[in-house]
N, C-alpha and C positions, 0 to 999 in steps of 0.2 A: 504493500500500500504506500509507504515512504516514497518508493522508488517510482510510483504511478506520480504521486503527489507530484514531485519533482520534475516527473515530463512535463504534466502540466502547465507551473510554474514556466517551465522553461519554452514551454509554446507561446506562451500570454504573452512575454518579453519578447521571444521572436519575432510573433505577428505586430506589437506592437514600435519594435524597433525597426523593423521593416517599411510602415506604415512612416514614422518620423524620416528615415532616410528620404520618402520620395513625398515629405509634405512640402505647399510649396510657400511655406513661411514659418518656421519651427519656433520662432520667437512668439505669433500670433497664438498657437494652440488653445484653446477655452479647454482645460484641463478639468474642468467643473462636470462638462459635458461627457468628457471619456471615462473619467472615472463614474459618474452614475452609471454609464452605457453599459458598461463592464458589470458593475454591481448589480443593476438590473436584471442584465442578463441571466447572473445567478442565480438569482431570487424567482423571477419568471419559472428558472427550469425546474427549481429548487419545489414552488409550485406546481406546478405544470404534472412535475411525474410523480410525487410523493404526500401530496397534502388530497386526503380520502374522500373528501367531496370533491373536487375538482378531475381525480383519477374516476370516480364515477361519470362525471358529465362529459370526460372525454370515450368513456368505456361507452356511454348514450350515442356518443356521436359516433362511434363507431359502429354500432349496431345501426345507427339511423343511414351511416353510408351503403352499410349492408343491402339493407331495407333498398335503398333509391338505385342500386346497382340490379337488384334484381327486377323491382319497375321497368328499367331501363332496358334488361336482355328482354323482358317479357315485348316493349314497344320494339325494340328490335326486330327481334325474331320474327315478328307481325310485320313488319315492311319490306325486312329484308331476307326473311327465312336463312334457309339456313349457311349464308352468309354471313346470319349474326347468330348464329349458336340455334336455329331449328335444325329440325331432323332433317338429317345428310339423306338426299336422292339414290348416293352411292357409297360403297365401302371406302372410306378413310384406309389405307393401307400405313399410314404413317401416322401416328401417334401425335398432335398437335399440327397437324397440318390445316384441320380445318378451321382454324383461329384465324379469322382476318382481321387484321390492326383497325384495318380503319370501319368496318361497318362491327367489330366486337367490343372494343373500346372506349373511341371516339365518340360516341353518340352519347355518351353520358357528360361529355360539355353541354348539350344542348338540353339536360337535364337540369343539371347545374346551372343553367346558366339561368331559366325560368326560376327555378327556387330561388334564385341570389335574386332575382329582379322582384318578387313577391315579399321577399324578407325588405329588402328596399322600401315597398311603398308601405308595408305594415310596420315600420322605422323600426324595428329589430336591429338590425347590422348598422345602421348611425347610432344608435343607443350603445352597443359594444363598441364603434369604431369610436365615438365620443370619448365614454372610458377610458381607451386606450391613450387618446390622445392627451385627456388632463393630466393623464400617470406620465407620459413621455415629457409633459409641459413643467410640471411641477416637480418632477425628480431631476430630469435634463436641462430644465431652462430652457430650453426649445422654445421660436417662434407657433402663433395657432397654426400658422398655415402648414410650414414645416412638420408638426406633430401630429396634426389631420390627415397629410400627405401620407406619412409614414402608417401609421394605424392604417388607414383604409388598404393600403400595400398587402396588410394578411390575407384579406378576402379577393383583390379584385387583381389585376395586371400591371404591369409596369409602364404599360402605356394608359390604362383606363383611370389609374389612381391622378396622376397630373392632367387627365381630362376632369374628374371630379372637385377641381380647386384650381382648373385653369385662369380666373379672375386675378391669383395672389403670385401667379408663376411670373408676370411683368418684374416685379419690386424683391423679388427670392435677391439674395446675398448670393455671389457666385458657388460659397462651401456650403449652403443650404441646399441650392439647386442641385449639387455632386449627391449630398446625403441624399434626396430624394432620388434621384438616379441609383446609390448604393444600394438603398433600400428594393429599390426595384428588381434587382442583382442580385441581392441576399434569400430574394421569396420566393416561390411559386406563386401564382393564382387560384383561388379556390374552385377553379374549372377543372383543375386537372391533380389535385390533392385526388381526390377518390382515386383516380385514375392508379397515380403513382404507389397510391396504400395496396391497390389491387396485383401490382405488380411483388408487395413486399409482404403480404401477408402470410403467407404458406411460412415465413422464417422468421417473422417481426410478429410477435405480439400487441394487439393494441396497435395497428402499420398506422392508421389514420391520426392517430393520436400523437407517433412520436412525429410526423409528418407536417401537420398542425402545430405541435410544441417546436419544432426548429425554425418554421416559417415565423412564429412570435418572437424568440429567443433571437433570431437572427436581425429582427430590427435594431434593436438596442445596442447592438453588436457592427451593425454595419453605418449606424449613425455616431459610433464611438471612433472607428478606423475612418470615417471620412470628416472628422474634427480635424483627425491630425493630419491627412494629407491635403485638404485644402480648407485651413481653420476660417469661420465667419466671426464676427462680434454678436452676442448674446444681446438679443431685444427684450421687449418688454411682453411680461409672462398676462400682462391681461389683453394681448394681442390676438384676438380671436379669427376665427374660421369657421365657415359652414361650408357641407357638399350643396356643390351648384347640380342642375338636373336640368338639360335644356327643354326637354319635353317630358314633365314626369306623366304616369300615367292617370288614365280615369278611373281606374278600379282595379279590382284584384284580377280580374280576369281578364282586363287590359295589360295590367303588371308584366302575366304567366307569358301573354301570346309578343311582346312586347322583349322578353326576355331571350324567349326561343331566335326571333330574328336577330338579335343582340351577341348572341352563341352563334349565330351561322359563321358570322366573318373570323372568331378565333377558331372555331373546328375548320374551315378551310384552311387559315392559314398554319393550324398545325399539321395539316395535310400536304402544304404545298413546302412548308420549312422543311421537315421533314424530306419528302424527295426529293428537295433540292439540295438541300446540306450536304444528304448522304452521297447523292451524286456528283457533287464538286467535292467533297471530301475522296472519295472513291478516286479520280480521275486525278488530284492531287498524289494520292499512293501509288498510280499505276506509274506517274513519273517516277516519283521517288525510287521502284522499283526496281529501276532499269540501273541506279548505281549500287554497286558493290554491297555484297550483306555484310554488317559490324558484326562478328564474334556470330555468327550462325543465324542472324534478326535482319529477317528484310527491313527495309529502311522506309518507316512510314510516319504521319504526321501522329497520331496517337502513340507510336514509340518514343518521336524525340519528345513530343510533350511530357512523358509519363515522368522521367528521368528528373526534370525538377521538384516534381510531386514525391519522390521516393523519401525524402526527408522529411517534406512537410506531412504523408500519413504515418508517418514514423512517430513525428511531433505529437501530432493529434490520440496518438493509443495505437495502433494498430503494431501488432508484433512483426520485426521487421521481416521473419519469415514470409510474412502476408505478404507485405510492401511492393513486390512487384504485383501483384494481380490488381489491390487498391490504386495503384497512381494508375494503370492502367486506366482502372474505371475513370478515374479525377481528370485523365486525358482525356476520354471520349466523352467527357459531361463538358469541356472547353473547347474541344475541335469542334463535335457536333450538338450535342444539349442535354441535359439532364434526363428526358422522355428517353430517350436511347442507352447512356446510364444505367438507367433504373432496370430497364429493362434487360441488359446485359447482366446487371447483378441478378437478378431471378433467375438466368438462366446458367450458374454457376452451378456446380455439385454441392453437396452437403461438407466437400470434403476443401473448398476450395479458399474460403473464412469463416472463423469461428464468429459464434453467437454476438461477441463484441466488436469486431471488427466488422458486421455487416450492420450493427446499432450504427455506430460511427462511421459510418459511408451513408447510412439513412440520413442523418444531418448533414456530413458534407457537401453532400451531392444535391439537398436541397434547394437549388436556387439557378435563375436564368442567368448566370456567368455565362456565355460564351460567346461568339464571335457573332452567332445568326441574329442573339439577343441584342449585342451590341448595334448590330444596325438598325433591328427595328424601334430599340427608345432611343436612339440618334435622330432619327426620320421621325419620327411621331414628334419628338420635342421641338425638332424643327421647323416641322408642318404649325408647332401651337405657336413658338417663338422665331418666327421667322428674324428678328433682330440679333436674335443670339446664340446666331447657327454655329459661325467660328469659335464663340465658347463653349455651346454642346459638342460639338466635335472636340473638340480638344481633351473634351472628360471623356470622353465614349470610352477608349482601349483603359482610360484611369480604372473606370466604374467598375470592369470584368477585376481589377485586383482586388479592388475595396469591397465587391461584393464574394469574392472566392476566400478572401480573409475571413469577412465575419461568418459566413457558412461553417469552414476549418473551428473559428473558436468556436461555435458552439455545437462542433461535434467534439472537443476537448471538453467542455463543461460536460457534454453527454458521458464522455468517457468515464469521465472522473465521478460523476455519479455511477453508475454502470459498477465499476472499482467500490463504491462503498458502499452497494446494496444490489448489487447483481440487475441484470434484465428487468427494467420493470416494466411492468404489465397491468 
């Protein structure tokens, strides 16, 4: 346990001296801000997985994911038969062959994505995204907007959250607009949480919950790491914020239908990110190919990426045994996306990470760090702030570090809990 303690300790300093080498004012830092970040974070996780009314309500959600996943195959099934998991016309000769990604999956954004719009207009999710924000406001010193921004980040996308508070994005400090950016980097979207719990649950107990607990845990975390790499001055904490709704809806059943069309454009564009990624990533290797193998390893972009990651899931818990198959994963969640990832860790053996090293790849790996991501909140932010294109850009490649940081600590916070009370569940 000492010796876990001590990775720890020694990860926090890493990422955080890391973070100071490529800040781009180290004298400016609002130290006020990093340390809450940090402490929060522990406190969050500290919550999150161990205090017994909050592990029930996370245990609800996971049964309630359950619940909307099988709605889901049952509306499936029903459109698309058995394309989406009805009865096969003919023998399956192969053992999961008849899984198709995008009509088995994917349909459940468009699930979500009606719930999320219904929760919306019955102010559920402003009511918790609120919460979150006074916590973030009043522990961090955070501007409204800022702390708004961030909160809403757990539930929605990293281009939808800087839609919901576009009014306050004019007058953002240039280190606020990065945290918002960070934050975007550090999360998933609640469209695709089920999705990715679905992928980890056969080996994750509780998948949706710890899934959920890194998406929260990694705000505080990734508004801490983009203090120190592009510090702002601390405004004033009765600086409020409300979500803007350019057309809300007329009712609930305007909300549902209202939601569904809201879900089409990210279910496609996880359709078309997806086959594109993988097909310029693909077409990237085949060059690589053609030069000489290193030590017996074709030479592809998920190898040289892995090779900087070997230390940092070293950092994080992972037994350095492991360490080549985790940075591998840490590669293909920064070449191509977390969805791919995730999905690659399910399809590992039993034999390939222990129990704790696929906990902590559960957190690390939670969040839109990569390169596809990188363009689309570059282009989105730009499309809002056409005046502050050359300074969105300029953070775009910053954001994939700032958000691949705080991901890493708070699969260290996971580890080290994990280390002083086993798996929880």
């Amino acid at each position: 346990m000492a010796v876990e303690l001590a990775r720890t300790l020694l990860a926090f300093v890493f990422f955080l001296l890391l973070a100071v080498a490529l800040s781009d004012d180290r004298r400016a830092i609002p130290w006020r801000v990093v340390v809450a970040g940090l402490a929060l974070e522990i406190a969050v996780a500290l919550l999150l997985g161990y205090l017994p009314p909050v592990k029930r309500l996370l245990a609800l959600a996971s049964d309630g994911a359950n619940a909307v996943q099988t709605a889901t195959d049952a509306g499936a099934s029903f459109v698309f038969g058995y394309l989406a998991g009805g009865d096969m016309p003919f023998e399956v000769k192969k053992p999961g062959a008849g899984f198709i990604l995008a009509f088995g999956a994917l349909p459940m954004v468009l699930t979500i994505s009606a719930l999320a719009a219904l929760f919306f207009y019955l102010g559920v999710l402003q009511r918790v995204a609120g919460a979150l924000a006074w916590l973030l406001r009043r522990s961090m010193g955070l501007s409204g907007p800022l702390a708004l921004g961030a909160a809403v980040h757990v539930f929605v996308g990293m281009i939808e959250a800087p839609l919901l508070i576009r009014p306050y994005l004019a007058r953002m400090q240039r280190g606020e607009l990065f945290a918002l950016m960070s934050c975007g980097m550090a999360g998933v979207a609640g469209t695709v949480m089920v999705i990715y719990a679905g992928f980890l649950s056969p080996f994750i107990p509780d998948a949706l919950g710890h899934i959920l607990a890194a998406s929260v845990i990694a705000t505080p975390a990734a508004i801490a790491i983009a203090a120190i790499m592009s510090p702002w001055r601390l405004g004033d904490l009765e600086d409020e914020a409300v979500l803007i709704f350019d057309h809300p809806p007329a009712g609930p059943f305007d909300a549902i239908i209202k939601g569904v069309a809201d879900g089409v454009g990210p279910l496609v564009g996880i359709v078309s990110v997806l086959l594109t990624t993988i097909a310029l990533v693909t077409l990237v290797n085949m060059a690589l190919a053609l030069l000489p193998a290193i030590g017996g390893q074709v030479v592809s972009l998920q190898w040289l990426f892995s090779w900087p990651f070997l230390p940092v899931v070293w950092l994080i818990g992972v037994p350095w045994a492991e360490t080549p198959v985790a940075a591998s994963l840490m590669a293909t969640k920064t070449v191509m996306n977390e969805f791919v990832a995730y999905r690659d860790m399910s399809a590992l053996g039993a034999q390939a990470l222990s129990p704790k090293s696929r906990l902590l790849l559960t957190y690390a790996l939670c969040g839109f760090a990569n390169f596809g991501s990188m363009g689309i909140l570059v282009g989105g932010l730009n499309a809002m702030l056409p005046e502050r294109r050359a300074e969105i850009t300029r953070l775009g490649l910053r954001s994939i570090l700032s958000g691949t940081m705080a991901t890493c600590l708070s699969a260290t916070v996971a580890g080290l809990l994990f280390e002083m009370n086993g798996l929880p569940s």
